[in-house]
N, C-alpha and C positions, 0 to 999 in steps of 0.2 A: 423203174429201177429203185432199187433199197437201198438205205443206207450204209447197208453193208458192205456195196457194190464198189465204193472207192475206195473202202478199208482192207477189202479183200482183195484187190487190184494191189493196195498199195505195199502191201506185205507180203506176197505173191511176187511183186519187181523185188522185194526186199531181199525177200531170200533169193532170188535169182540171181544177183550181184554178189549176196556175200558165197554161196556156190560155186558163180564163175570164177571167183580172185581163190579163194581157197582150191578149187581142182585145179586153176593154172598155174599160182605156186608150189601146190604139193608136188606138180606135174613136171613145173622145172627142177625143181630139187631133186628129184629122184632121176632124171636126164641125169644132172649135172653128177651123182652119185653115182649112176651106173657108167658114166663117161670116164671119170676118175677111174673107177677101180677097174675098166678094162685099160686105157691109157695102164695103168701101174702094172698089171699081168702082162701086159704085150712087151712091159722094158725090161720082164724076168722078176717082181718083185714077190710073184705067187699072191696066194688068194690069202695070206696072212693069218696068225694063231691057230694055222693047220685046219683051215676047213676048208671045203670044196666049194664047187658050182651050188650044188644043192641048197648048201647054208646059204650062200649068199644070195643067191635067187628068193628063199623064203624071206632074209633077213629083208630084202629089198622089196618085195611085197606088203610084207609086214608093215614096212614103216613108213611106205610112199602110198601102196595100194589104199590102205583103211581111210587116209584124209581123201583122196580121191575119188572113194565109194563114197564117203560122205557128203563130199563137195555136192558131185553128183545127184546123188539123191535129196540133198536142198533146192540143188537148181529146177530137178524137174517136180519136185513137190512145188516152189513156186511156178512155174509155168500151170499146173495144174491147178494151183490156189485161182490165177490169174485169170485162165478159163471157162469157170465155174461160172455162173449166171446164177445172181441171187432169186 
């Protein structure tokens, strides 16, 4: 084994922790986002500044989906780092 073997192991767990914390908070936030704003439509408040399902679907994509993708795509970039055999 090279010495690469524990630096690429170790940045490989690295990114896999900062991945997981990041897609599970971006994960709760947009729960807690989408939970609010049907809580607030089901007590009659509407979907608020006159937009639809649409908008808010996209806006919630948008803003929850992209850290998610991200998270995501760290974690399994380290899993893969971590895999690797020097």
């Amino acid at each position: 084994m090279s010495a690469a073997g524990p630096v690429r192991g170790f940045f490989g767990g690295l990114l896999m922790v900062v991945g997981g914390i990041l897609t599970a908070l971006a994960g709760a936030c947009t729960v807690y986002w989408t939970w609010g704003t049907l809580s607030d439509v089901s007590k009659g408040h509407g979907w608020g500044l006159n937009s639809g399902l649409t908008d808010w679907l996209l806006t919630t994509a948008m803003i929850g989906g992209v850290p998610i993708l991200l998270g995501l795509a760290l974690f399994f970039l380290g899993r893969w780092l971590r895999g690797r055999k020097a």
